[in-house]
C-alpha positions in Angstrom: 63.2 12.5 -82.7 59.7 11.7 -80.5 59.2 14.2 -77.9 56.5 14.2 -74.9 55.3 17.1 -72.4 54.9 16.3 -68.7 53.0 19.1 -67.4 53.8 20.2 -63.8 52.4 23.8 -64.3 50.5 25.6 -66.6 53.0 27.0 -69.7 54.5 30.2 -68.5 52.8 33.3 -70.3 53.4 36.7 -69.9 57.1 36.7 -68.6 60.1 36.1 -70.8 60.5 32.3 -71.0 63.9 30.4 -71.5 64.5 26.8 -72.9 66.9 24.6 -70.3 68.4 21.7 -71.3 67.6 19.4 -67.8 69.6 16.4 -67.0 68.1 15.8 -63.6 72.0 16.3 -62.5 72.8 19.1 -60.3 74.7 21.4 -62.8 71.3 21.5 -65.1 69.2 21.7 -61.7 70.6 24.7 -60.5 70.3 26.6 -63.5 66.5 26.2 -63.8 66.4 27.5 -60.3 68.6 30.9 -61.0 66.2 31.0 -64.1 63.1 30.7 -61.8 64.5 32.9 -59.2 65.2 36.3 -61.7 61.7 35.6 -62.7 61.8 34.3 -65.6 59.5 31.2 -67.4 61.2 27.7 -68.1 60.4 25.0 -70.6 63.3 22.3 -69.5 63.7 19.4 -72.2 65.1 16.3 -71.7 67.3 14.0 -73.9 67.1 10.4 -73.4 68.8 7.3 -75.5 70.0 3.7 -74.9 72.7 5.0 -73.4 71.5 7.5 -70.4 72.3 5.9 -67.2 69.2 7.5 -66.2 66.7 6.2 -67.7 63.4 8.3 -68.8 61.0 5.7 -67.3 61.7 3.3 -64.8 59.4 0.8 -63.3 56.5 2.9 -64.9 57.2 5.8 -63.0 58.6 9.0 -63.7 62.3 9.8 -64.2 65.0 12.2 -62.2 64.6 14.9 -64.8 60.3 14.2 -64.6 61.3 14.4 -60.3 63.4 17.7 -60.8 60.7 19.1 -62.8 58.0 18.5 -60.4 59.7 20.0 -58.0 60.4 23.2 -59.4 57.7 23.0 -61.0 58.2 23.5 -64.2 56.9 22.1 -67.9 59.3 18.9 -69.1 59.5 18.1 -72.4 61.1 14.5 -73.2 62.6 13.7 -76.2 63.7 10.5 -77.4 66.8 10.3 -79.4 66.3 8.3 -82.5 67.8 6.8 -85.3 69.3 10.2 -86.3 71.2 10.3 -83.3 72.9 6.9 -83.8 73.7 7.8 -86.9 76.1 10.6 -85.4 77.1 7.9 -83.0 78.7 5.9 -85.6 80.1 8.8 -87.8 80.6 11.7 -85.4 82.1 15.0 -87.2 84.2 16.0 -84.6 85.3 12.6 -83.2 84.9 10.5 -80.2 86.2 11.0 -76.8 87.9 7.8 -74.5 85.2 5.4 -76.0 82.7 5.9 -78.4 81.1 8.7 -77.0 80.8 11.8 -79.7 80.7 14.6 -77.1 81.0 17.7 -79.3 78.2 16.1 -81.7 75.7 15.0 -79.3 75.9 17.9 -77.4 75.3 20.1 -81.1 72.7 17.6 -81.8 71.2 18.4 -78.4 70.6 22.1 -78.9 69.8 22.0 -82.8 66.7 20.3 -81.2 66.5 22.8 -78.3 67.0 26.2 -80.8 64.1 24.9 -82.7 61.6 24.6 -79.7 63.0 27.8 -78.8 61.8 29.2 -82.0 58.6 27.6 -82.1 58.0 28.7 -78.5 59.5 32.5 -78.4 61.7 31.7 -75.8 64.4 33.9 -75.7 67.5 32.0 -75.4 68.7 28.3 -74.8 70.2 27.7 -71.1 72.4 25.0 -70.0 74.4 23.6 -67.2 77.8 23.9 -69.0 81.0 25.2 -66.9 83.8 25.6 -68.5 86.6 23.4 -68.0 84.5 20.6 -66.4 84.7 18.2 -69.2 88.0 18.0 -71.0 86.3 17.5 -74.4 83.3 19.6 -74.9 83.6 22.0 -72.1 86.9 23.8 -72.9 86.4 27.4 -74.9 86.7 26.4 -78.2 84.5 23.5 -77.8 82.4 25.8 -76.9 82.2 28.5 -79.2 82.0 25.4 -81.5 79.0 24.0 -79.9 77.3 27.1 -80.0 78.4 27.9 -83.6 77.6 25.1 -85.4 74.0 24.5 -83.1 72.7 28.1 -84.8 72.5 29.4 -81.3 75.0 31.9 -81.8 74.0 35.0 -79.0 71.4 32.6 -77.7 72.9 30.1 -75.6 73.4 31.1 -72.2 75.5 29.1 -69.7 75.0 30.7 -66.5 77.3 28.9 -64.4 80.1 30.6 -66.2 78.6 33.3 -67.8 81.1 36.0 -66.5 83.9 34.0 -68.5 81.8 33.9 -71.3 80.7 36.9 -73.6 77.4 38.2 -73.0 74.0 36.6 -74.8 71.4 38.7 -76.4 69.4 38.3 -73.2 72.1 39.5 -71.3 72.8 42.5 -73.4 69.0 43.5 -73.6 68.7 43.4 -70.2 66.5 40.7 -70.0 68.4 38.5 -68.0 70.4 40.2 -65.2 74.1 39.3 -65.8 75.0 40.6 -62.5 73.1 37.6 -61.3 74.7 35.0 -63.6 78.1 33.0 -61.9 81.7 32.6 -63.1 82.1 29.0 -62.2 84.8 26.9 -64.0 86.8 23.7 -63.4 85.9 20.3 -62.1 84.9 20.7 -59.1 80.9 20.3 -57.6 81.9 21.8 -54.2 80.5 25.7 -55.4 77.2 24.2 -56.7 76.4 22.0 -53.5 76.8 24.7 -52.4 74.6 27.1 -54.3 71.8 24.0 -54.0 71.7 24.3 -50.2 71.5 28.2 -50.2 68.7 27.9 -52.8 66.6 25.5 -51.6 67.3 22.5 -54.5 66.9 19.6 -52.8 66.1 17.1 -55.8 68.9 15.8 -58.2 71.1 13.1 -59.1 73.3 12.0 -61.5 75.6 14.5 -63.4 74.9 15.0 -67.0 77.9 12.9 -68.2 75.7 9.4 -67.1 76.1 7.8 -70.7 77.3 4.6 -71.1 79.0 5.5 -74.5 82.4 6.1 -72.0 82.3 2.6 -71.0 85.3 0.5 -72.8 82.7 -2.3 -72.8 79.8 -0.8 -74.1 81.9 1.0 -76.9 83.4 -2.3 -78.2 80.0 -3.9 -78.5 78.5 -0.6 -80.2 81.7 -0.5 -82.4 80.8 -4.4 -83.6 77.4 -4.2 -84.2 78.0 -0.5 -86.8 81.4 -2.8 -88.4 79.3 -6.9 -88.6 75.5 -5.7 -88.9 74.8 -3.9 -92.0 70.7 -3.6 -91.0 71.7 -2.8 -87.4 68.9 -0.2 -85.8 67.5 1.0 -82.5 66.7 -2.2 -81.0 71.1 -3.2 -82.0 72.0 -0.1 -79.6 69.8 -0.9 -76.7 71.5 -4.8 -76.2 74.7 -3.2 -76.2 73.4 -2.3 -73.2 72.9 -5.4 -72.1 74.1 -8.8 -71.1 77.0 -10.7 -71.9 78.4 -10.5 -75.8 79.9 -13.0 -78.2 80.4 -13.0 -82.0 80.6 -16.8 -83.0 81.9 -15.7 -86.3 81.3 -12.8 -88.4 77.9 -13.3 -89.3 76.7 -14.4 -85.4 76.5 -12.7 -82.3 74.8 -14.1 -79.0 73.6 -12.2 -76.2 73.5 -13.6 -72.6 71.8 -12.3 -70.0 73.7 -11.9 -66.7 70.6 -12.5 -64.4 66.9 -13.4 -64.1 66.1 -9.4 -64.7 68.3 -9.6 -67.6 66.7 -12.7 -69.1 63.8 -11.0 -69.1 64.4 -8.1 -71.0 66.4 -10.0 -73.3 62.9 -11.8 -74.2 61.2 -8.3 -74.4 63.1 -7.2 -76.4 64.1 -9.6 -78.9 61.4 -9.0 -80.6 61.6 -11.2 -84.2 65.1 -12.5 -82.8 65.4 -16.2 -82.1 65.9 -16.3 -78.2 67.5 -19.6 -76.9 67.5 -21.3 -73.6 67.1 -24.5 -71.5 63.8 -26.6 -71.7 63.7 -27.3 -67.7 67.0 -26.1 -66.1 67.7 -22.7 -64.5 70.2 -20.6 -67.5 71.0 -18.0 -69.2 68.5 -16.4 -71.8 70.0 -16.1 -75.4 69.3 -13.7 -78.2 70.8 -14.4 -81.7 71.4 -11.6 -83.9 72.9 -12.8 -87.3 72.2 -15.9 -89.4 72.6 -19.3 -87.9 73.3 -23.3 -89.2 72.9 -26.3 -87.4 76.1 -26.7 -86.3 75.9 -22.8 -84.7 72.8 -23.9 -82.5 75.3 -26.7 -81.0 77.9 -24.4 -80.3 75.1 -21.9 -78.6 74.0 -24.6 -76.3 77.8 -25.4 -75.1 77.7 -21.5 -74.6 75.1 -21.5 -72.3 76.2 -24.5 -70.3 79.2 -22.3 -69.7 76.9 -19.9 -67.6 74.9 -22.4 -65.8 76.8 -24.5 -62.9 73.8 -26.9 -62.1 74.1 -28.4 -65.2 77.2 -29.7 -65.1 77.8 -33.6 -65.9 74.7 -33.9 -67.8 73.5 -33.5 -71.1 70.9 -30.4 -71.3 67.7 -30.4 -73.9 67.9 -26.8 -75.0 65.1 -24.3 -77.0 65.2 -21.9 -80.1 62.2 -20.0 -79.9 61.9 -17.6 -83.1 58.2 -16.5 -85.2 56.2 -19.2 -82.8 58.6 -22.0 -84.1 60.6 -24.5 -81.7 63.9 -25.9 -82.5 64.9 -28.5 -79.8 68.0 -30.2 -79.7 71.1 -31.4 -76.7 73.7 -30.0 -75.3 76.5 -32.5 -74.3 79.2 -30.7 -72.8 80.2 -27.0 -72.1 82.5 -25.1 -74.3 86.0 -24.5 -73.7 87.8 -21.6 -71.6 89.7 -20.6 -74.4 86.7 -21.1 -77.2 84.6 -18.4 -74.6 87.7 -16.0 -74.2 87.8 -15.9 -78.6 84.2 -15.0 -78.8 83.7 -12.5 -76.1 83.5 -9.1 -77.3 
């Protein structure tokens, strides 16, 4: 787990101070506001992985939950989820949901992270922008008792959007933070917190907390082959799932094609020690190999990419393995099959 403060405002001192889990989606933005408006402090945190549709840092800038932070001003602490979180990822203890996507987990995995900045910061609870009901796996009532259970967070994990279903928090009880002030929200619908954003002023937010690309069918087949065909798989593994097109030549070869020019690039960037194949001096697909490769794989790769790449069509094509600042060159003849493409696409 790496983490990172973006400082908007000076750390609340003197006032009771709460930890909020902030997407950047409206849910999570409203509740930093209610915090904010019964006067209390707010350190909002951030969880970002391959898989957030939003992404932490885009074009060098700053992202939704940095923009939400700013403008309610408020300290943001980003934290990056690791290794440790894929791990839970491919081994969940409470299963998956539609794809691959470990709701009840991750979400535990979220506030074991948050209850210990809460203790190391004195807050005195951990907030979120859960309403029950909303999501039909971790946002029913035993889910989450069972979140807040298993995250040691038991009395401490407010959820104010439908806190008056909910039994009361420590805070609550102490009189710390007013419960007549907390909502009894529940179900799927956004209509009562649009409209609790326009009445309050929130102005920036965007994409609801659910953004992960682990509920993609797509994504989750491609995640599923690299835990089940790459024994040494790591970060880098999860972030192409992300991207591209996927094939698995055979058990011990997959190739990654970019889609695009934009995706050609960050296939090179992030290949890293991969072997990355294209053309020598025709417009194509970028390739990244991940597996071990023969000769007779590299000619296969080239027919691959010929497949992608209409200009090239009725000629033979010289084509490049780039890998450790060694060149392999060699032709490709012909394009391979409908058929062949359709039995390695994952």
């Amino acid at each position: 787990m790496n983490a990172e403060t973006l400082s908007s405002s000076a750390v609340v001192s003197n006032r009771p101070t709460v930890v909020a889990l902030l997407s950047g989606g409206l849910d999570s933005t409203i509740v930093v506001r209610l915090m904010l408006d019964q006067g209390l402090g707010v350190l909002a945190l951030n969880f970002v992985s391959p898989f957030c549709t939003c992404s932490p840092r885009k074009n060098g800038g700053c992202s939704l939950a940095a923009s939400v932070a700013k403008s309610l001003d408020v300290d943001l602490r980003v934290m990056v989820k690791g290794m440790d979180y894929l791990r839970i990822v491919k081994r969940p203890r409470f299963g998956y949901g539609r794809g691959l996507n470990p709701c009840i987990d991750c979400r535990i995995y979220m506030l074991l992270q948050a209850a210990a900045v809460m203790r190391e910061t004195g807050a005195v609870c951990v907030v979120t922008g859960e309403v029950l009901g909303q999501r039909p796996m971790s946002q029913h009532r035993r889910a989450l008792d069972l979140i807040e259970r298993e995250s040691g967070l038991a009395g401490r994990l407010l959820r104010p959007l439908s806190a008056h279903l909910l039994p009361p928090t420590i805070p609550e009880l102490e009189g710390v933070i007013p419960r007549d002030r907390m909502l009894d929200l529940s179900g799927r619908s956004r209509s009562p917190q649009l409209a609790i954003a326009k009445e309050r002023g929130v102005e920036v937010f965007g994409c609801p907390s659910g953004g992960c690309l682990l509920t993609d069918p797509v994504i989750s087949r491609r995640l599923k082959d690299v835990f089940d065909r790459c024994p040494d798989w790591d970060e880098r593994d999860a972030r192409l799932a992300t991207l591209g097109r996927h094939f698995r030549l055979h058990p011990g070869l997959k190739v990654i094609l970019g889609r695009d020019a934009g995706e050609n690039a960050r296939l090179e960037q992030m290949a890293g020690p991969l072997p990355v194949v294209s053309f020598v001096d025709k417009p194509g697909p970028t390739a990244v190999l991940r597996g071990s490769h023969a000769e007779n794989d590299l000619l296969v790769v080239g027919r691959l990419l010929r497949c992608y790449s209409p200009k090239t069509t009725g000629e033979s094509v010289a084509v490049r393995l780039r890998c450790n600042g060694r060149e392999t060159l060699w032709t490709a003849h012909d394009s391979a099959r409908e058929d062949e493409v359709a039995s390695w696409a994952i």
